[in-house]
Legacy VTK file of the C-alpha trace (Angstrom):
# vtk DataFile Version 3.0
C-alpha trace
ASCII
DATASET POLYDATA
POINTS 306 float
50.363 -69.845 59.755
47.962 -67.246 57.969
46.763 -68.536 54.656
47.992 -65.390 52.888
51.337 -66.558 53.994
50.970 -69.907 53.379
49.687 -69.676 50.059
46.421 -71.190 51.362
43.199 -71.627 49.267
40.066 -69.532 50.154
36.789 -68.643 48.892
34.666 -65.276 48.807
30.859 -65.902 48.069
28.379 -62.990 47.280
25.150 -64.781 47.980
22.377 -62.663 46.674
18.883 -63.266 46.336
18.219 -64.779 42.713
22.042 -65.877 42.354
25.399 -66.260 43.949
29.199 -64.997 42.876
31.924 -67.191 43.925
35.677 -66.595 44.063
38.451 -69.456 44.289
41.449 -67.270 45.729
45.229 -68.386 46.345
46.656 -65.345 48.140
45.909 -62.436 46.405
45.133 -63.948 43.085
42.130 -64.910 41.224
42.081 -68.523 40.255
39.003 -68.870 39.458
35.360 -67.456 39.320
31.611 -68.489 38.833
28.627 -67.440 38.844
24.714 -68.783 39.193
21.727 -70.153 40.139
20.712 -71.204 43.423
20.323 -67.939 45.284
19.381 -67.303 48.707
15.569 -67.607 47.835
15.766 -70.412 45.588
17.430 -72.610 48.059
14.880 -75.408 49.660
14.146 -76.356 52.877
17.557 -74.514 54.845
19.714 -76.926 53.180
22.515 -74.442 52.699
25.712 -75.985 53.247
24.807 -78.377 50.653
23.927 -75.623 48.283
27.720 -73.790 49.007
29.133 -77.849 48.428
27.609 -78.067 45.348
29.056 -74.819 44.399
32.534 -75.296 45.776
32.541 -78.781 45.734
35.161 -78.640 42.121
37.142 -76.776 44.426
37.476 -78.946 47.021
38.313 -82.082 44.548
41.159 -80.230 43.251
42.886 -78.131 46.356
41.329 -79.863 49.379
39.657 -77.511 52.591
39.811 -74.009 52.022
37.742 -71.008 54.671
35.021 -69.477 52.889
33.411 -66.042 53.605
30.149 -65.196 52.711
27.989 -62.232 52.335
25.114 -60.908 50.713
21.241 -62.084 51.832
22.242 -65.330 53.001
23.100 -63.595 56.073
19.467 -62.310 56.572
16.600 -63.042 57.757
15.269 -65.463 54.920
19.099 -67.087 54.884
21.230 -69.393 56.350
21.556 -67.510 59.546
20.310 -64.605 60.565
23.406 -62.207 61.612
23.072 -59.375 63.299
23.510 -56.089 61.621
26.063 -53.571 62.533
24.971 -50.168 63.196
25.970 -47.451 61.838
28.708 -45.461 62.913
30.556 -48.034 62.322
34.295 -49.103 62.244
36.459 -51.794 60.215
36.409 -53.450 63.557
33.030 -52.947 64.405
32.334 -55.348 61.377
34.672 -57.325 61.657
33.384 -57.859 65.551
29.661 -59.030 63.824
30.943 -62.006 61.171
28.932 -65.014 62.164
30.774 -68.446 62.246
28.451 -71.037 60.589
27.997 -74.248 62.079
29.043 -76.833 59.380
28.924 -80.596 59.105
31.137 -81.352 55.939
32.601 -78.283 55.071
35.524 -76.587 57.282
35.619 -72.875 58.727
32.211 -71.135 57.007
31.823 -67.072 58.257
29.402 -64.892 57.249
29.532 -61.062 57.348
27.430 -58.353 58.585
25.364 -55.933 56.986
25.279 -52.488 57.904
21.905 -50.849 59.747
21.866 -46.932 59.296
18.708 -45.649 61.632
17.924 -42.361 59.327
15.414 -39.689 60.933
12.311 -41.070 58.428
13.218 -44.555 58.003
15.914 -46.898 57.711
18.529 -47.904 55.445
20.790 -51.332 55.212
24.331 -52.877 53.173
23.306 -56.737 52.747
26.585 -57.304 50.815
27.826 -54.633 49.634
29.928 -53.594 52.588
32.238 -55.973 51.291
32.798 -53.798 48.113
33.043 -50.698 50.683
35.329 -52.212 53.058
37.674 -52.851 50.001
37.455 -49.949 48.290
38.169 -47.626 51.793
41.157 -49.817 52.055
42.678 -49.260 48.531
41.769 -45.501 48.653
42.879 -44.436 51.813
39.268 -43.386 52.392
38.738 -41.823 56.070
36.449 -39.171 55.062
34.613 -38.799 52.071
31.645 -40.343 49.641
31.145 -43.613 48.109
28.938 -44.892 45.376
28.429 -48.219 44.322
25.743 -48.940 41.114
24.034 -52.127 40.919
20.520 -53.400 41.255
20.363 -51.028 44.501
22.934 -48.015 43.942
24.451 -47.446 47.836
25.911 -44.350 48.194
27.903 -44.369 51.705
29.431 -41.701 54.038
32.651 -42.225 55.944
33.820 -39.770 58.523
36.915 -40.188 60.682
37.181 -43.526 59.597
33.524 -45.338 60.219
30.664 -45.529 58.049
27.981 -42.666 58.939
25.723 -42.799 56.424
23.330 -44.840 54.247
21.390 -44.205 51.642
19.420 -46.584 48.817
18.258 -45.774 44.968
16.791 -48.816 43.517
17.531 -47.402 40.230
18.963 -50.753 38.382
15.880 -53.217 40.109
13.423 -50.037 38.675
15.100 -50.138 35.254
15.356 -53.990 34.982
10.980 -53.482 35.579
10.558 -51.211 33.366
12.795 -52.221 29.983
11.147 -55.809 30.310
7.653 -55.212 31.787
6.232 -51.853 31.289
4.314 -50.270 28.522
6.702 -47.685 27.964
9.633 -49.313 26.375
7.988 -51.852 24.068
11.171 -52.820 22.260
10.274 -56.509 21.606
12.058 -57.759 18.906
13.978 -54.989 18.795
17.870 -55.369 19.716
18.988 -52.469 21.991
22.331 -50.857 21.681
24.040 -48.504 23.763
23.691 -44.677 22.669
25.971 -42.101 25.073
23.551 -39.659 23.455
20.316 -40.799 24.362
21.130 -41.910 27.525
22.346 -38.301 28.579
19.406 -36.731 26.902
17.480 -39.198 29.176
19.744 -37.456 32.319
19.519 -33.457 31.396
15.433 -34.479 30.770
15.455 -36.031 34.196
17.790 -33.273 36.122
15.273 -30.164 34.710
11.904 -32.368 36.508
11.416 -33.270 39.781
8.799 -35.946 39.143
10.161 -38.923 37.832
6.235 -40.430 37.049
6.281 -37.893 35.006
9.164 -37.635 32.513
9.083 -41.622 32.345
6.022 -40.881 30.342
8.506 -39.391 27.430
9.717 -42.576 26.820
7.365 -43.295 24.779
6.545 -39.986 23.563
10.231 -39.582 22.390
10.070 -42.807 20.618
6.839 -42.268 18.867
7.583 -38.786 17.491
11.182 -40.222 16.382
13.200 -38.158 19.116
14.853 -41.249 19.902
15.451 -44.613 17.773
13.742 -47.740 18.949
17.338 -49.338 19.227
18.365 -46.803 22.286
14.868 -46.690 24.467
16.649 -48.487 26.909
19.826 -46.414 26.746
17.691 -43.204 27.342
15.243 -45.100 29.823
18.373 -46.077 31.681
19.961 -41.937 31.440
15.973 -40.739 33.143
16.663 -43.042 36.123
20.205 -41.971 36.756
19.892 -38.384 36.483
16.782 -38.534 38.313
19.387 -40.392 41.253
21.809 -37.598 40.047
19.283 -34.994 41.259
19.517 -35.840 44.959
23.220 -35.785 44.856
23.213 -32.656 43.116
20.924 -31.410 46.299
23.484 -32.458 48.579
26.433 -30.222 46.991
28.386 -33.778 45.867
31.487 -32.554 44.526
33.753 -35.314 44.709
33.251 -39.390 45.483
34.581 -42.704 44.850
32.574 -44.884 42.197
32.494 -48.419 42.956
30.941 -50.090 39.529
32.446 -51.945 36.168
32.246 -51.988 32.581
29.454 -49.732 30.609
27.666 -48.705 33.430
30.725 -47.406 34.790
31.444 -45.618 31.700
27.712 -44.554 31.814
28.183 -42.931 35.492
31.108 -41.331 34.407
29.103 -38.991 31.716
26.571 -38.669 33.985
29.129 -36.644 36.259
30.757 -34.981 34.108
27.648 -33.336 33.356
27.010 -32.427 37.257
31.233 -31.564 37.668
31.404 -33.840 39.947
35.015 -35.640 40.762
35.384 -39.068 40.694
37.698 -41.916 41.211
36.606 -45.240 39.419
37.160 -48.307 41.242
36.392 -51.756 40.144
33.450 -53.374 42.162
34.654 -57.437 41.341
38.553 -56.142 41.997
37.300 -53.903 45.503
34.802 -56.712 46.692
37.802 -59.464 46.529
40.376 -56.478 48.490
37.188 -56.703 51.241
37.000 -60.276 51.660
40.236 -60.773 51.737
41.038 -57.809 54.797
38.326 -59.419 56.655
39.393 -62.487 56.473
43.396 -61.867 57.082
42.400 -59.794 60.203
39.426 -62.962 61.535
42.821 -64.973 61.072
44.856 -62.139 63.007
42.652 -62.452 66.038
41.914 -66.005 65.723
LINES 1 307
306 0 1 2 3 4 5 6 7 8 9 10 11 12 13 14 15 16 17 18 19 20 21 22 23 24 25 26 27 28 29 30 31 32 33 34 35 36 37 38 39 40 41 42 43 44 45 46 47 48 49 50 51 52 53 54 55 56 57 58 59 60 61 62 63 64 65 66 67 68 69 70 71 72 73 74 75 76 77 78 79 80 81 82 83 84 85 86 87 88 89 90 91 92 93 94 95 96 97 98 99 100 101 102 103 104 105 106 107 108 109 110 111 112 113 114 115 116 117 118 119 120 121 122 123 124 125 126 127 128 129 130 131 132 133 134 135 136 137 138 139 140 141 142 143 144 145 146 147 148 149 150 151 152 153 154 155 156 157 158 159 160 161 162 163 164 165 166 167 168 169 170 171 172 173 174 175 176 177 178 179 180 181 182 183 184 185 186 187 188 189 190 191 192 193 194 195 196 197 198 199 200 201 202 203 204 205 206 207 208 209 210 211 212 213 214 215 216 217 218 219 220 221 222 223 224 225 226 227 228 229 230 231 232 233 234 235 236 237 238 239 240 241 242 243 244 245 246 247 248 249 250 251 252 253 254 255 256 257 258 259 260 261 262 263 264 265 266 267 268 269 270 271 272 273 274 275 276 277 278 279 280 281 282 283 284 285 286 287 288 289 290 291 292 293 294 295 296 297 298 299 300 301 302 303 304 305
Protein backbone atom coordinates (compact mmCIF):
# COMPACT_ATOMS: atom_id res chain seq x y z
CA UNK A 1 0.00 0.00 0.00
CA UNK A 2 1.57 3.47 -1.08
CA UNK A 3 2.32 5.63 1.90
CA UNK A 4 0.29 8.51 0.44
CA UNK A 5 -2.56 6.15 0.79
CA UNK A 6 -1.77 4.81 3.84
CA UNK A 7 -1.19 7.86 5.60
CA UNK A 8 2.47 6.78 5.98
CA UNK A 9 5.27 8.97 7.51
CA UNK A 10 8.13 10.24 5.23
CA UNK A 11 10.92 12.55 5.20
CA UNK A 12 12.42 15.06 2.50
CA UNK A 13 16.07 16.22 3.36
CA UNK A 14 17.85 19.11 1.43
CA UNK A 15 21.40 18.34 2.39
CA UNK A 16 23.50 21.25 1.41
CA UNK A 17 26.92 22.04 2.02
CA UNK A 18 27.13 24.18 5.37
CA UNK A 19 23.54 22.89 6.55
CA UNK A 20 20.65 20.59 5.98
CA UNK A 21 16.56 21.21 5.68
CA UNK A 22 14.47 18.47 6.88
CA UNK A 23 10.76 17.77 6.39
CA UNK A 24 8.58 15.28 8.62
CA UNK A 25 5.59 14.66 6.06
CA UNK A 26 2.23 12.60 6.67
CA UNK A 27 0.69 12.58 3.19
CA UNK A 28 0.61 15.78 1.86
CA UNK A 29 0.99 17.71 5.03
CA UNK A 30 3.71 19.36 6.85
CA UNK A 31 4.16 18.07 10.33
CA UNK A 32 7.05 19.26 11.02
CA UNK A 33 10.32 21.07 9.89
CA UNK A 34 14.03 21.79 10.93
CA UNK A 35 16.75 23.12 10.02
CA UNK A 36 20.83 23.04 10.82
CA UNK A 37 24.12 22.26 11.30
CA UNK A 38 25.89 19.34 10.18
CA UNK A 39 26.08 19.84 6.44
CA UNK A 40 27.54 17.75 3.88
CA UNK A 41 31.11 19.20 4.56
CA UNK A 42 30.96 19.31 8.15
CA UNK A 43 30.17 15.71 8.49
CA UNK A 44 33.39 13.49 9.74
CA UNK A 45 34.86 10.61 8.58
CA UNK A 46 31.62 9.28 6.00
CA UNK A 47 29.61 8.68 8.98
CA UNK A 48 26.41 9.78 7.32
CA UNK A 49 23.66 7.68 8.30
CA UNK A 50 24.44 8.57 11.75
CA UNK A 51 24.40 12.21 10.92
CA UNK A 52 20.57 11.76 9.09
CA UNK A 53 19.75 9.55 12.73
CA UNK A 54 20.68 12.21 14.70
CA UNK A 55 18.58 14.45 12.68
CA UNK A 56 15.54 12.24 12.31
CA UNK A 57 16.09 10.28 15.15
CA UNK A 58 12.85 12.55 17.23
CA UNK A 59 11.06 11.31 14.40
CA UNK A 60 11.58 7.96 14.62
CA UNK A 61 10.81 7.90 18.62
CA UNK A 62 7.51 9.27 17.96
CA UNK A 63 6.08 7.61 14.46
CA UNK A 64 8.44 4.64 14.03
CA UNK A 65 10.27 3.88 10.20
CA UNK A 66 9.45 6.29 7.72
CA UNK A 67 11.46 6.43 3.69
CA UNK A 68 13.52 9.38 3.46
CA UNK A 69 14.66 11.17 0.24
CA UNK A 70 17.51 13.16 0.02
CA UNK A 71 19.05 15.68 -2.18
CA UNK A 72 21.32 18.42 -2.34
CA UNK A 73 25.47 17.83 -2.14
CA UNK A 74 25.25 14.81 -0.20
CA UNK A 75 24.71 13.18 -3.40
CA UNK A 76 28.11 14.42 -4.80
CA UNK A 77 31.23 13.78 -4.98
CA UNK A 78 32.38 14.95 -1.37
CA UNK A 79 28.93 13.11 0.03
CA UNK A 80 27.51 10.12 1.06
CA UNK A 81 27.49 8.61 -2.34
CA UNK A 82 28.42 9.78 -5.31
CA UNK A 83 25.22 9.56 -7.80
CA UNK A 84 25.40 9.94 -11.08
CA UNK A 85 24.13 13.02 -12.72
CA UNK A 86 21.42 13.11 -15.24
CA UNK A 87 22.05 14.80 -18.40
CA UNK A 88 20.39 17.17 -19.76
CA UNK A 89 17.61 16.79 -21.94
CA UNK A 90 16.13 15.33 -19.48
CA UNK A 91 12.67 13.86 -18.50
CA UNK A 92 10.63 13.37 -15.09
CA UNK A 93 11.57 9.82 -15.74
CA UNK A 94 14.92 10.28 -16.71
CA UNK A 95 15.42 11.46 -13.00
CA UNK A 96 13.53 9.53 -11.52
CA UNK A 97 15.59 6.49 -13.43
CA UNK A 98 19.06 8.10 -11.54
CA UNK A 99 17.81 8.16 -7.54
CA UNK A 100 20.43 6.16 -5.75
CA UNK A 101 19.22 3.68 -3.00
CA UNK A 102 21.58 4.08 0.02
CA UNK A 103 22.82 1.19 1.71
CA UNK A 104 21.72 1.57 5.41
CA UNK A 105 22.39 -0.33 8.60
CA UNK A 106 19.78 1.17 11.14
CA UNK A 107 17.70 3.24 9.21
CA UNK A 108 15.01 1.75 6.59
CA UNK A 109 14.58 2.72 2.75
CA UNK A 110 17.28 5.90 2.30
CA UNK A 111 17.23 7.33 -1.72
CA UNK A 112 19.03 9.97 -2.93
CA UNK A 113 18.31 12.04 -6.07
CA UNK A 114 20.13 13.14 -9.02
CA UNK A 115 21.44 16.28 -10.06
CA UNK A 116 21.14 17.55 -13.38
CA UNK A 117 24.49 17.87 -15.86
CA UNK A 118 23.80 20.47 -18.75
CA UNK A 119 27.09 20.15 -21.23
CA UNK A 120 26.89 24.03 -22.53
CA UNK A 121 29.19 24.92 -25.68
CA UNK A 122 31.95 26.86 -23.15
CA UNK A 123 31.55 24.98 -20.07
CA UNK A 124 29.27 23.20 -17.96
CA UNK A 125 26.47 23.76 -15.75
CA UNK A 126 24.80 21.43 -12.81
CA UNK A 127 21.23 21.27 -10.28
CA UNK A 128 22.77 19.65 -6.95
CA UNK A 129 19.33 20.03 -5.28
CA UNK A 130 17.47 22.17 -6.70
CA UNK A 131 15.82 19.93 -9.25
CA UNK A 132 13.72 19.02 -6.52
CA UNK A 133 12.23 22.61 -6.37
CA UNK A 134 11.97 22.31 -10.39
CA UNK A 135 10.45 19.02 -10.53
CA UNK A 136 7.71 20.47 -8.15
CA UNK A 137 7.13 23.52 -9.48
CA UNK A 138 6.72 21.93 -13.41
CA UNK A 139 4.23 19.73 -11.74
CA UNK A 140 2.00 22.44 -10.07
CA UNK A 141 2.30 24.71 -13.19
CA UNK A 142 1.64 22.57 -15.90
CA UNK A 143 5.08 23.61 -17.16
CA UNK A 144 6.03 21.75 -20.61
CA UNK A 145 7.62 24.62 -22.19
CA UNK A 146 8.78 27.62 -20.75
CA UNK A 147 11.45 29.38 -18.13
CA UNK A 148 12.18 28.84 -14.60
CA UNK A 149 14.02 30.79 -11.99
CA UNK A 150 14.85 29.84 -8.70
CA UNK A 151 16.97 32.61 -6.27
CA UNK A 152 19.11 31.36 -3.63
CA UNK A 153 22.78 31.24 -2.87
CA UNK A 154 23.16 30.09 -6.71
CA UNK A 155 20.07 31.62 -8.75
CA UNK A 156 19.24 28.52 -11.49
CA UNK A 157 17.39 29.64 -14.16
CA UNK A 158 16.12 26.39 -16.19
CA UNK A 159 14.64 25.71 -19.69
CA UNK A 160 11.96 23.12 -20.33
CA UNK A 161 10.92 22.21 -23.82
CA UNK A 162 8.39 19.52 -24.70
CA UNK A 163 8.47 18.40 -21.36
CA UNK A 164 12.42 17.78 -20.34
CA UNK A 165 14.82 20.08 -18.96
CA UNK A 166 17.12 21.68 -21.85
CA UNK A 167 18.86 24.13 -20.30
CA UNK A 168 21.10 25.26 -17.41
CA UNK A 169 22.39 28.14 -16.42
CA UNK A 170 24.16 29.48 -12.87
CA UNK A 171 24.43 33.25 -11.26
CA UNK A 172 26.07 33.01 -7.98
CA UNK A 173 24.51 36.21 -7.15
CA UNK A 174 23.32 35.39 -3.33
CA UNK A 175 27.03 33.39 -2.44
CA UNK A 176 28.63 36.94 -4.19
CA UNK A 177 26.38 39.14 -2.05
CA UNK A 178 26.70 37.09 1.22
CA UNK A 179 30.97 38.00 0.36
CA UNK A 180 30.60 41.13 -0.16
CA UNK A 181 27.96 42.65 2.70
CA UNK A 182 30.20 40.75 5.37
CA UNK A 183 33.77 40.80 3.94
CA UNK A 184 34.51 43.46 1.50
CA UNK A 185 35.59 47.00 1.83
CA UNK A 186 32.75 48.33 0.13
CA UNK A 187 29.88 47.92 2.44
CA UNK A 188 31.45 48.68 5.82
CA UNK A 189 28.19 48.76 7.73
CA UNK A 190 29.53 47.39 11.07
CA UNK A 191 27.50 48.35 13.72
CA UNK A 192 25.17 49.54 11.59
CA UNK A 193 21.64 47.64 11.43
CA UNK A 194 20.51 47.24 7.77
CA UNK A 195 16.95 47.58 6.72
CA UNK A 196 15.30 46.87 3.63
CA UNK A 197 14.81 49.99 1.19
CA UNK A 198 12.64 49.02 -2.26
CA UNK A 199 14.28 52.28 -3.32
CA UNK A 200 17.77 51.71 -3.00
CA UNK A 201 17.75 48.40 -3.97
CA UNK A 202 16.19 49.34 -7.47
CA UNK A 203 18.47 52.27 -7.80
CA UNK A 204 21.16 49.56 -7.20
CA UNK A 205 19.27 47.53 -10.43
CA UNK A 206 18.67 50.59 -13.10
CA UNK A 207 22.67 51.51 -11.99
CA UNK A 208 23.55 47.93 -12.77
CA UNK A 209 21.20 47.42 -16.09
CA UNK A 210 22.87 50.92 -17.80
CA UNK A 211 26.83 49.09 -17.16
CA UNK A 212 28.06 46.13 -18.39
CA UNK A 213 30.91 45.75 -15.91
CA UNK A 214 29.83 44.74 -12.71
CA UNK A 215 33.73 45.47 -11.11
CA UNK A 216 32.89 48.50 -11.94
CA UNK A 217 29.59 49.89 -10.61
CA UNK A 218 30.28 47.77 -7.30
CA UNK A 219 32.75 50.51 -6.77
CA UNK A 220 29.56 53.03 -6.20
CA UNK A 221 28.79 51.39 -3.25
CA UNK A 222 30.80 53.16 -1.51
CA UNK A 223 30.83 56.20 -3.46
CA UNK A 224 26.97 56.44 -3.02
CA UNK A 225 27.32 56.03 0.62
CA UNK A 226 30.04 58.51 1.16
CA UNK A 227 28.49 61.39 -0.81
CA UNK A 228 25.03 60.55 1.08
CA UNK A 229 23.25 59.09 -2.16
CA UNK A 230 22.30 56.30 -0.11
CA UNK A 231 21.87 55.90 3.87
CA UNK A 232 24.25 53.62 5.66
CA UNK A 233 21.08 51.60 6.85
CA UNK A 234 20.25 50.40 3.02
CA UNK A 235 24.02 49.62 1.57
CA UNK A 236 23.05 46.24 1.60
CA UNK A 237 19.60 46.76 0.09
CA UNK A 238 21.26 48.66 -2.89
CA UNK A 239 24.41 46.24 -2.88
CA UNK A 240 21.88 43.45 -3.13
CA UNK A 241 19.62 45.61 -6.29
CA UNK A 242 23.61 45.94 -8.35
CA UNK A 243 23.88 42.13 -8.25
CA UNK A 244 20.39 41.37 -9.41
CA UNK A 245 20.06 43.70 -12.14
CA UNK A 246 23.44 42.95 -13.17
CA UNK A 247 21.77 38.95 -13.37
CA UNK A 248 18.74 40.89 -14.85
CA UNK A 249 20.99 42.05 -17.72
CA UNK A 250 21.60 38.61 -19.23
CA UNK A 251 17.98 37.81 -19.13
CA UNK A 252 17.15 40.96 -20.62
CA UNK A 253 19.76 39.74 -23.56
CA UNK A 254 17.88 36.73 -24.01
CA UNK A 255 14.36 38.52 -24.81
CA UNK A 256 12.84 36.89 -21.24
CA UNK A 257 9.38 37.87 -21.37
CA UNK A 258 7.67 35.59 -19.21
CA UNK A 259 8.96 32.78 -16.40
CA UNK A 260 8.09 31.06 -13.33
CA UNK A 261 9.90 32.39 -10.04
CA UNK A 262 10.69 29.80 -7.65
CA UNK A 263 11.82 31.91 -4.30
CA UNK A 264 10.04 33.11 -0.79
CA UNK A 265 9.57 35.95 1.37
CA UNK A 266 11.54 39.47 0.67
CA UNK A 267 13.63 38.29 -1.87
CA UNK A 268 10.71 37.21 -3.66
CA UNK A 269 9.15 40.47 -3.25
CA UNK A 270 12.61 41.91 -4.25
CA UNK A 271 12.58 39.84 -7.73
CA UNK A 272 9.28 40.88 -8.31
CA UNK A 273 10.34 44.82 -8.64
CA UNK A 274 13.17 43.85 -10.30
CA UNK A 275 10.79 42.59 -13.23
CA UNK A 276 8.54 44.82 -13.26
CA UNK A 277 11.14 47.12 -14.20
CA UNK A 278 12.34 44.74 -17.25
CA UNK A 279 8.19 43.87 -18.11
CA UNK A 280 8.82 40.74 -17.62
CA UNK A 281 5.76 38.19 -16.58
CA UNK A 282 5.95 36.19 -13.78
CA UNK A 283 4.27 33.59 -11.74
CA UNK A 284 5.53 33.37 -8.03
CA UNK A 285 5.83 30.05 -6.63
CA UNK A 286 6.93 29.13 -3.22
CA UNK A 287 10.42 27.35 -3.17
CA UNK A 288 9.76 25.38 0.61
CA UNK A 289 5.89 24.64 -0.74
CA UNK A 290 7.40 23.49 -4.65
CA UNK A 291 10.50 21.57 -3.14
CA UNK A 292 8.01 19.38 -0.77
CA UNK A 293 5.40 18.92 -4.28
CA UNK A 294 9.04 17.42 -5.80
CA UNK A 295 9.88 15.10 -3.17
CA UNK A 296 6.84 13.96 -2.75
CA UNK A 297 6.15 13.05 -6.94
CA UNK A 298 9.39 11.35 -6.80
CA UNK A 299 8.82 9.48 -4.20
CA UNK A 300 4.96 8.37 -4.98
CA UNK A 301 6.17 7.35 -8.52
CA UNK A 302 9.81 5.23 -6.82
CA UNK A 303 6.76 3.61 -4.86
CA UNK A 304 4.69 3.21 -8.24
CA UNK A 305 7.45 1.20 -9.83
CA UNK A 306 8.68 -0.40 -6.80
Amino acid sequence: MSIFSSGQFWVAVDWAAESYSAFLMKKESLVDSKTGEPGVLQVKDGAFEAALKTIVDPWLSAHGEFPIILSGLVGAREGWVEVAYVRTPCSNRSILDGVVKVPVNQLKNVSIVPGILHSGDEYSEVLNGEEVSIIGAIKDQGISNGWLLKSGAHCKLVRVEDDAITQLSTYITGELYSVLDQHSSLCRHAGVEQKVSSIDFMTGVRTALQSSCLSKILFSVSTRRLVNQIEAEHVSSYLSGLLIGHEFRDFKSMGLDDLVLISSGQLMELYQLAFDELSIQTVLVDSQRTYLLGAQFILESLEDVS
